[in-house]
N, CA, C and O atoms as a GROMACS GRO file, in nm:
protein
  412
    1UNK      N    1   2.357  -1.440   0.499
    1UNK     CA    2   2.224  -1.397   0.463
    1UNK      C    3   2.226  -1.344   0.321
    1UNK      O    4   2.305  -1.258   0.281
    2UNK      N    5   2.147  -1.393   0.258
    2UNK     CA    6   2.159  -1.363   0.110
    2UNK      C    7   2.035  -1.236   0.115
    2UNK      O    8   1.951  -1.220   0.204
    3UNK      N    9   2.057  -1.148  -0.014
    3UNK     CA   10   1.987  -1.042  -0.002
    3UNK      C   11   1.944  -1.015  -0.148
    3UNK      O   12   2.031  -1.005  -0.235
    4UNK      N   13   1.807  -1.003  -0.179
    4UNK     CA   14   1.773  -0.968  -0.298
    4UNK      C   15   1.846  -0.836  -0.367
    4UNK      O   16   1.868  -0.733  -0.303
    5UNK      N   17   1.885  -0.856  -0.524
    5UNK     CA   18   1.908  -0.734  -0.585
    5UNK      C   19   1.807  -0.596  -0.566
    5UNK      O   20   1.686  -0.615  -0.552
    6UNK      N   21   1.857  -0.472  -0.567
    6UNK     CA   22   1.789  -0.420  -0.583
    6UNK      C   23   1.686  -0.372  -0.701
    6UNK      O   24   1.750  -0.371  -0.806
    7UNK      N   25   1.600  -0.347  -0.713
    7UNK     CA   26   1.465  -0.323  -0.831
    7UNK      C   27   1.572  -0.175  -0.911
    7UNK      O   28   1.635  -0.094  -0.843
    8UNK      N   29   1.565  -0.174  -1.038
    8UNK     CA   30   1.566  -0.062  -1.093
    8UNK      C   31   1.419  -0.009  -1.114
    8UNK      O   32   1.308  -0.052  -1.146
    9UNK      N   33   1.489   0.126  -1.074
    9UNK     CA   34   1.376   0.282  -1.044
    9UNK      C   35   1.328   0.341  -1.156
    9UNK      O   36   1.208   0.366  -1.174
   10UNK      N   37   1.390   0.358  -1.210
   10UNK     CA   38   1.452   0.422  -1.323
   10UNK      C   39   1.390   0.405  -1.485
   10UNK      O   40   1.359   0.496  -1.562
   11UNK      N   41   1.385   0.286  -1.502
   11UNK     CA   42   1.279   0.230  -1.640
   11UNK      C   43   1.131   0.173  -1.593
   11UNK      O   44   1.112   0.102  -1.494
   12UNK      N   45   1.067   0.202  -1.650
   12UNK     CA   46   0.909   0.158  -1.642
   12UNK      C   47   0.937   0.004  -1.592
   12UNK      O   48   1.045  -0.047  -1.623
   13UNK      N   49   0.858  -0.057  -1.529
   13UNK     CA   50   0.882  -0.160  -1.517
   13UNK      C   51   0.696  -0.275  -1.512
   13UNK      O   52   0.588  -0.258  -1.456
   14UNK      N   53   0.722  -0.323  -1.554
   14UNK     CA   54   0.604  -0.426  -1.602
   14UNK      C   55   0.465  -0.402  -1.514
   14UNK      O   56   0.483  -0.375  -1.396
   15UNK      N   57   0.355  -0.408  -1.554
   15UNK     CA   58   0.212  -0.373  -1.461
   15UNK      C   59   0.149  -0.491  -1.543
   15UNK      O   60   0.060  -0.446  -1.616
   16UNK      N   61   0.168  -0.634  -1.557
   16UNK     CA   62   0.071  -0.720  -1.578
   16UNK      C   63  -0.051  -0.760  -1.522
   16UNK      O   64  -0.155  -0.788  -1.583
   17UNK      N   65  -0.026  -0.760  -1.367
   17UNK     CA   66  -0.112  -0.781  -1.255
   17UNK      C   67  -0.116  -0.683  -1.166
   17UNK      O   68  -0.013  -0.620  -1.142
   18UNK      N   69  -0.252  -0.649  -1.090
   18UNK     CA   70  -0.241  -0.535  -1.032
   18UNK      C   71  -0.390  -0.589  -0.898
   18UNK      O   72  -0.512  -0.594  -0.916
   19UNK      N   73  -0.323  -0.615  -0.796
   19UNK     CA   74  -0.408  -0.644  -0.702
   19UNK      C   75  -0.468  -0.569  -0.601
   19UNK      O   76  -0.391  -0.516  -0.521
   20UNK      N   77  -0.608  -0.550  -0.583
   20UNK     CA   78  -0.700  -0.455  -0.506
   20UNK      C   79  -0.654  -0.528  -0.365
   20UNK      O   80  -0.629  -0.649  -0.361
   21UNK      N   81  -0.645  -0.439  -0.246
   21UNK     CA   82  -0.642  -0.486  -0.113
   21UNK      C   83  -0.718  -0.400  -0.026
   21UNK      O   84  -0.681  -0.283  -0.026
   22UNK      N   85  -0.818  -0.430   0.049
   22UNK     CA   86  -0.837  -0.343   0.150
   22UNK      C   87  -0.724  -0.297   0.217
   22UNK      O   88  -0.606  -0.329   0.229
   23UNK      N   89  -0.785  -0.230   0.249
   23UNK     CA   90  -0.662  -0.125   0.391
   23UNK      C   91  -0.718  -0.208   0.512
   23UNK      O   92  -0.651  -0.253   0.605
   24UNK      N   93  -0.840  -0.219   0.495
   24UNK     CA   94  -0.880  -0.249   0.670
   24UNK      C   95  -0.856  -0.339   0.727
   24UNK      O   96  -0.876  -0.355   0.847
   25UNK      N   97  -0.787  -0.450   0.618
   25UNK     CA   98  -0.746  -0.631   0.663
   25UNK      C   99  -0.598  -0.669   0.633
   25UNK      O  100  -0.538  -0.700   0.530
   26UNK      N  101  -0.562  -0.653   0.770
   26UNK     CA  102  -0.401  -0.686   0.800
   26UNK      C  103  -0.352  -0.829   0.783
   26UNK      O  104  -0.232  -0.855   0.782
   27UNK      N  105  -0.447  -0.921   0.771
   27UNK     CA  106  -0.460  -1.064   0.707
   27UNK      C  107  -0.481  -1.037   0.557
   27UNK      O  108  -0.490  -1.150   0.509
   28UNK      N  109  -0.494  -0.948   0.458
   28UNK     CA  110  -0.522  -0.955   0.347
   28UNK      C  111  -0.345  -0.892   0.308
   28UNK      O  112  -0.240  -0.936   0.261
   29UNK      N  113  -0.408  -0.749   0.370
   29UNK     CA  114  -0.175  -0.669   0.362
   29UNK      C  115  -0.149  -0.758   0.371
   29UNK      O  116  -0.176  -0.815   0.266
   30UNK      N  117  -0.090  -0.848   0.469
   30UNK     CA  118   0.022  -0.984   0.492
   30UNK      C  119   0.014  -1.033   0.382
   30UNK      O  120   0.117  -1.021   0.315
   31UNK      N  121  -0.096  -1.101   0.318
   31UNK     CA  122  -0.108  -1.229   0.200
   31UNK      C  123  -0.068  -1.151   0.072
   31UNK      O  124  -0.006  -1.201  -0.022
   32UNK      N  125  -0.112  -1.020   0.080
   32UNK     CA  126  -0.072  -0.989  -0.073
   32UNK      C  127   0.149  -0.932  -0.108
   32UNK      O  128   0.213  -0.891  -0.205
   33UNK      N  129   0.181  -0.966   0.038
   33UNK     CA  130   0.366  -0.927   0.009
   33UNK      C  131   0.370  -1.042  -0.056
   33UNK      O  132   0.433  -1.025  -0.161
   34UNK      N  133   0.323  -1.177  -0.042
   34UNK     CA  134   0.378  -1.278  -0.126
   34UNK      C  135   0.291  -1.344  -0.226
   34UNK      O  136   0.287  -1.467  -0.225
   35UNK      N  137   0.225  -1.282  -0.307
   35UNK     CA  138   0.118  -1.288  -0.406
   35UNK      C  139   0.255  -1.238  -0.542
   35UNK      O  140   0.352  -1.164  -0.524
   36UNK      N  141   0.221  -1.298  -0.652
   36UNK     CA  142   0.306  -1.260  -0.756
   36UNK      C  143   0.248  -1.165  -0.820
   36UNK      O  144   0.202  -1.195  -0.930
   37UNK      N  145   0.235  -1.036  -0.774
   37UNK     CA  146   0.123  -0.918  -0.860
   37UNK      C  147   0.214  -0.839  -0.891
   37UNK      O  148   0.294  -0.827  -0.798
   38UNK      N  149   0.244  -0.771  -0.993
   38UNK     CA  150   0.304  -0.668  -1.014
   38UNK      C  151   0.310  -0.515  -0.948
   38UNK      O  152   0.400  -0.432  -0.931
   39UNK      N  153   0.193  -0.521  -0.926
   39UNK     CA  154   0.155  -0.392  -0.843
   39UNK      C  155   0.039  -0.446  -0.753
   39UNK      O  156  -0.030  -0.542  -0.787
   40UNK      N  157   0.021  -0.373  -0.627
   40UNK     CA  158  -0.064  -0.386  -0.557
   40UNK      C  159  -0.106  -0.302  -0.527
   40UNK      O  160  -0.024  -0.212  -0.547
   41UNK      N  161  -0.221  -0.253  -0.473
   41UNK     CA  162  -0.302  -0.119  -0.486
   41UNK      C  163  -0.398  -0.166  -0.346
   41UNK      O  164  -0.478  -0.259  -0.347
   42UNK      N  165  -0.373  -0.096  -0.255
   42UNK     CA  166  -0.411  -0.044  -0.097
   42UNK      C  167  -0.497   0.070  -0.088
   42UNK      O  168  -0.474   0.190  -0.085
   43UNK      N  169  -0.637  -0.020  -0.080
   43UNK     CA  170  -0.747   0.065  -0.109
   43UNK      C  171  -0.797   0.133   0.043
   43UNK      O  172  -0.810   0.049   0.132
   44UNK      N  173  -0.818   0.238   0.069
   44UNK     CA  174  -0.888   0.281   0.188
   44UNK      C  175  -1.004   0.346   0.149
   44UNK      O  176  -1.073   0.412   0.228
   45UNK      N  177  -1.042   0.324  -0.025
   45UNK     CA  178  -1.205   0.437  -0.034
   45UNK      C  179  -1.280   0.284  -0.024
   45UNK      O  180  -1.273   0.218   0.079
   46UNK      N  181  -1.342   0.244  -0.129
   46UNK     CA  182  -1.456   0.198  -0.156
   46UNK      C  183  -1.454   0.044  -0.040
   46UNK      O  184  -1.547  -0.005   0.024
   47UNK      N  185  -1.299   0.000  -0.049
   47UNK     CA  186  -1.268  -0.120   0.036
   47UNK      C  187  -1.343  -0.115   0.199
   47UNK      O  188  -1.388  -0.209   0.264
   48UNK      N  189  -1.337   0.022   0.231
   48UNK     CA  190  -1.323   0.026   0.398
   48UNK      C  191  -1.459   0.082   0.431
   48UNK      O  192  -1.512   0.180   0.378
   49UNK      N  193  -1.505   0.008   0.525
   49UNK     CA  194  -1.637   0.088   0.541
   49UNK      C  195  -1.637   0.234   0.625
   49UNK      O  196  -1.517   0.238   0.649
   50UNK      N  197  -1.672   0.313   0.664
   50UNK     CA  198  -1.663   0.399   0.711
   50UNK      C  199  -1.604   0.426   0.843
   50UNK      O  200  -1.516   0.508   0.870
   51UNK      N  201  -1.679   0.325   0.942
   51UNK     CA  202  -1.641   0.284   1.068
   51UNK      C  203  -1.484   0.234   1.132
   51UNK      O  204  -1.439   0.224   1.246
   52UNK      N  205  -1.427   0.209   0.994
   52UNK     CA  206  -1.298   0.169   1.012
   52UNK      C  207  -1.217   0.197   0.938
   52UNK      O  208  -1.119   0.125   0.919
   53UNK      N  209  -1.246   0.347   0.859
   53UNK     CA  210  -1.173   0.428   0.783
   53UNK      C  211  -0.994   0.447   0.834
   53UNK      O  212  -0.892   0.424   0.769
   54UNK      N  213  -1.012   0.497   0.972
   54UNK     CA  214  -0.938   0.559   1.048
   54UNK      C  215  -0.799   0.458   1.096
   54UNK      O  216  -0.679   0.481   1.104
   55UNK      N  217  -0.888   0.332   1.122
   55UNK     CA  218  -0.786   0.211   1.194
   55UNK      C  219  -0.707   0.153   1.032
   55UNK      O  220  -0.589   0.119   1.024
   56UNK      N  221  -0.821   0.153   0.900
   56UNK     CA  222  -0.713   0.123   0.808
   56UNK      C  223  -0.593   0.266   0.763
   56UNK      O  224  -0.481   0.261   0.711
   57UNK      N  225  -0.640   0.333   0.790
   57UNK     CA  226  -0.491   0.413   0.788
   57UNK      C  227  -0.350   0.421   0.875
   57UNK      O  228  -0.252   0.494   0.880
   58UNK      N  229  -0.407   0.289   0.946
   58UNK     CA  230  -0.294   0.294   1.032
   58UNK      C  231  -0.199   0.163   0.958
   58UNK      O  232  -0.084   0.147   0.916
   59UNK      N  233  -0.329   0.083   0.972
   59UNK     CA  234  -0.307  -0.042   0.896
   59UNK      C  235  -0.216  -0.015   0.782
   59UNK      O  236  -0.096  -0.043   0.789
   60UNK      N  237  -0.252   0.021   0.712
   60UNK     CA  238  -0.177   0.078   0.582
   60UNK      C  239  -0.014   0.112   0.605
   60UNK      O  240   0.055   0.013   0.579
   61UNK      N  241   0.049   0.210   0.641
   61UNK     CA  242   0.107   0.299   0.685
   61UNK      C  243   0.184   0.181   0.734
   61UNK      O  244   0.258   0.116   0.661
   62UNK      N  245   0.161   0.151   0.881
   62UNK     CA  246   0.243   0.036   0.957
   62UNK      C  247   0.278  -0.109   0.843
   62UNK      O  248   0.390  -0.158   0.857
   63UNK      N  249   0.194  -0.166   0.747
   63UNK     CA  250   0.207  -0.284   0.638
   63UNK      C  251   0.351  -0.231   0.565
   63UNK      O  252   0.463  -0.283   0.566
   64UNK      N  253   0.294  -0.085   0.493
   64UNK     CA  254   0.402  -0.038   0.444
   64UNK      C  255   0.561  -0.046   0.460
   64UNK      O  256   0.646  -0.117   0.405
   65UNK      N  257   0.568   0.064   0.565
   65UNK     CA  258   0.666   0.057   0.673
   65UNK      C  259   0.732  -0.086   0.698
   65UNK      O  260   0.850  -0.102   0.664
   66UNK      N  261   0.676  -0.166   0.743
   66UNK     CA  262   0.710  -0.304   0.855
   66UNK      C  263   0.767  -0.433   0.744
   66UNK      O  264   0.864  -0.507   0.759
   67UNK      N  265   0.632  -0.425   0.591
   67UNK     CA  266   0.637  -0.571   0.519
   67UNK      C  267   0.763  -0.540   0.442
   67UNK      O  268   0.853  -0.456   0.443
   68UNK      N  269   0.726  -0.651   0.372
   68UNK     CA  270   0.834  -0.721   0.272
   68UNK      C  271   0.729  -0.692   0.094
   68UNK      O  272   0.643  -0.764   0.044
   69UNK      N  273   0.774  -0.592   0.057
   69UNK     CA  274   0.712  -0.539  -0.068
   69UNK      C  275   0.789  -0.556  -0.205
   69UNK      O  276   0.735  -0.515  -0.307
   70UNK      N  277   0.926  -0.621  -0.211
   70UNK     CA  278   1.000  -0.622  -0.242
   70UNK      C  279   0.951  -0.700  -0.435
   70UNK      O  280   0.891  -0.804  -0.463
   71UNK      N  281   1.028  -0.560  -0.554
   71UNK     CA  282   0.978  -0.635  -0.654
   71UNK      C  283   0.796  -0.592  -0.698
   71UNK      O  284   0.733  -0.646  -0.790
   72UNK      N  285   0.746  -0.491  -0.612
   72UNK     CA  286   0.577  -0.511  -0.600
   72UNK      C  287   0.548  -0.332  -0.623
   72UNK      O  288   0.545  -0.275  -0.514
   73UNK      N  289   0.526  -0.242  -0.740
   73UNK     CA  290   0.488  -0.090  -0.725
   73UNK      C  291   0.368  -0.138  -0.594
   73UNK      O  292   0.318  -0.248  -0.571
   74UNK      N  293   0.349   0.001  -0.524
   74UNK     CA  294   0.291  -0.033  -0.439
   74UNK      C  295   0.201   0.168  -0.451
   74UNK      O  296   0.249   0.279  -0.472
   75UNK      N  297   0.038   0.111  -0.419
   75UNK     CA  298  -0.019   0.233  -0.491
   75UNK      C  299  -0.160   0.248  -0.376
   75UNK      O  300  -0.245   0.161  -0.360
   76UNK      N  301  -0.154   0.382  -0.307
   76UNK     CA  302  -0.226   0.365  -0.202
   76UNK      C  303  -0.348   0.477  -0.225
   76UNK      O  304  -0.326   0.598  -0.228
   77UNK      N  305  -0.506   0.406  -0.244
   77UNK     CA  306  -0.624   0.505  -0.309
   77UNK      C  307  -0.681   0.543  -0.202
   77UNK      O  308  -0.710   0.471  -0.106
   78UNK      N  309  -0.701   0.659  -0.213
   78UNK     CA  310  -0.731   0.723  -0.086
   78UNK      C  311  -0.872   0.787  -0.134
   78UNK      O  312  -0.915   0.778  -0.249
   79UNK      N  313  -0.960   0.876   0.009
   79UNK     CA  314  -1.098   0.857  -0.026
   79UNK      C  315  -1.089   1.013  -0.134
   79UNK      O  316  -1.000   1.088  -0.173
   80UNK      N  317  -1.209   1.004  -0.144
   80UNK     CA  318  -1.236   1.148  -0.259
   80UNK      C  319  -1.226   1.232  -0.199
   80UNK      O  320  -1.244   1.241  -0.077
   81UNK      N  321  -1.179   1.349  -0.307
   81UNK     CA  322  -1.140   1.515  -0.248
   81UNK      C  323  -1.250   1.566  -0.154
   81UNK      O  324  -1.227   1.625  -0.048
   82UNK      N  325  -1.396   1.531  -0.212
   82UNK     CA  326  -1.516   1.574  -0.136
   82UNK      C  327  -1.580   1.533  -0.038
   82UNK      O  328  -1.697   1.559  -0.012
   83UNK      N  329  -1.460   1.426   0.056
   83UNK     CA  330  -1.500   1.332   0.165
   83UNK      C  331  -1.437   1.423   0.262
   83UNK      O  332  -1.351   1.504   0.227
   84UNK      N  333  -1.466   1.414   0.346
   84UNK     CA  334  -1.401   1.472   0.501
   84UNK      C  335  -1.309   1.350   0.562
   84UNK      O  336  -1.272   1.346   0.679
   85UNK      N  337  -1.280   1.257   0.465
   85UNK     CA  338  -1.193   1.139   0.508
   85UNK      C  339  -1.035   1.256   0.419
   85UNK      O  340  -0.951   1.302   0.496
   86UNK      N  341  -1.028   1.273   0.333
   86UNK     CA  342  -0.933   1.249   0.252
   86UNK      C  343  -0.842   1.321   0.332
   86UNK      O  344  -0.742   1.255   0.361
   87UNK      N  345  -0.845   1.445   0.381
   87UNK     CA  346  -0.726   1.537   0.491
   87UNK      C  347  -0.616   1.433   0.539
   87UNK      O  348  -0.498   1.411   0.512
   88UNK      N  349  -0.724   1.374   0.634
   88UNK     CA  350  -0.688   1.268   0.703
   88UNK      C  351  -0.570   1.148   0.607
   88UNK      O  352  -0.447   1.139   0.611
   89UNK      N  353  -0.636   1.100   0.558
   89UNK     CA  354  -0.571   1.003   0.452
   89UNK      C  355  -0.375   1.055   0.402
   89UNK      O  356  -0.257   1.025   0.422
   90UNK      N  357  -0.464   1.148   0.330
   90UNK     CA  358  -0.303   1.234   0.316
   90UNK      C  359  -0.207   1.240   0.444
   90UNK      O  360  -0.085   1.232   0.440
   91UNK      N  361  -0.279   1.255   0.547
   91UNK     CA  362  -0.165   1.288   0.675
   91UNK      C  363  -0.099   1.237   0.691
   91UNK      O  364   0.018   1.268   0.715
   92UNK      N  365  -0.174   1.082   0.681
   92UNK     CA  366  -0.140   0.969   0.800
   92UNK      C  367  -0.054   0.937   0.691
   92UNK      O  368   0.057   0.894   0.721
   93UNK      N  369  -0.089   0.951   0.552
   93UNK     CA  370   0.001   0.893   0.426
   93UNK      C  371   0.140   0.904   0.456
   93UNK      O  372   0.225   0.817   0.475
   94UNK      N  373   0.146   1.076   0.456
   94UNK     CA  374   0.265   1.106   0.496
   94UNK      C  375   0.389   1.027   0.588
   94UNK      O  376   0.509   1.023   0.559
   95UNK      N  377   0.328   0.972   0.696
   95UNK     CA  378   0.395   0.905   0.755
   95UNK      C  379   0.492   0.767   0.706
   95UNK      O  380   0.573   0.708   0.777
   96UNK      N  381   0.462   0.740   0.580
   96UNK     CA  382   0.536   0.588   0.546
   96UNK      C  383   0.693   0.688   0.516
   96UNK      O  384   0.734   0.802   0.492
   97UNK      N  385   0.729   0.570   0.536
   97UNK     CA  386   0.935   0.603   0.547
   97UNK      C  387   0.975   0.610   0.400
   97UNK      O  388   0.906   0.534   0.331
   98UNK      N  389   1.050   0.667   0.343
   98UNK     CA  390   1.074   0.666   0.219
   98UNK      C  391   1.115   0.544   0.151
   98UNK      O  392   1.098   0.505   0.035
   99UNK      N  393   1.197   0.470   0.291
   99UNK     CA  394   1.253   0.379   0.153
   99UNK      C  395   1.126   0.233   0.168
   99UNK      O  396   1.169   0.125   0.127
  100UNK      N  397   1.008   0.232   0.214
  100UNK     CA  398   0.907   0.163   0.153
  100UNK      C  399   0.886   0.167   0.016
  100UNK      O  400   0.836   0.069  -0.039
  101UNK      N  401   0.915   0.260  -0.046
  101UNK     CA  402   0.909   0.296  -0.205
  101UNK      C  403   1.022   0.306  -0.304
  101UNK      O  404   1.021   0.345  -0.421
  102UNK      N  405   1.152   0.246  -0.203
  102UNK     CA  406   1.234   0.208  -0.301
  102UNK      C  407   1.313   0.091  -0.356
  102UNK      O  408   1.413   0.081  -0.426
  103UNK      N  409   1.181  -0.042  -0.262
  103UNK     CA  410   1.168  -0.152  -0.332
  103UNK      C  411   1.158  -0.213  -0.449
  103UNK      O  412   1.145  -0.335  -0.455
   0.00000   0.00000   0.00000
């Protein structure tokens, strides 16, 4: 089994492309691990409608955790300070495993 190098942490590393994703579409998470974007950005404010605020934070969190991000900053917008969403957001944030972020 061959295994990708690991990403250096350490130096800035390139932001040419930077792709918006809902949180709320686990068919969109999936498509964007193998999209050539430099960064991808996992939206749960403006992306998600209200009604399904809650289920994309799971969404999120579990994509994180589970995909293949490898090579990709990965940047998760959460709702505004003055929403009664954002508590929430932060919580569930909390939950991704560390080494999701040291792809």
């Amino acid at each position: 089994m061959m295994t990708e190098p690991a990403v250096e942490t350490d130096r800035p590393r390139p932001r040419r492309s930077c792709l918006a994703v809902p949180g709320s579409s686990p068919r969109f998470l999936e498509k964007a691990q193998g999209l050539p974007a430099d960064q991808v950005f996992l939206d749960l404010e403006d992306a998600c409608a209200p009604l399904v605020k809650e289920s994309a934070r799971h969404t999120i969190v579990d994509a994180l955790n589970t995909g293949d991000w490898s090579g990709k900053i990965r940047v998760v917008r959460v709702n505004d300070w003055t929403t009664h969403w954002t508590y929430r957001d932060v919580i569930r944030w909390s939950r991704v495993r560390a080494p999701a972020w040291t792809a």
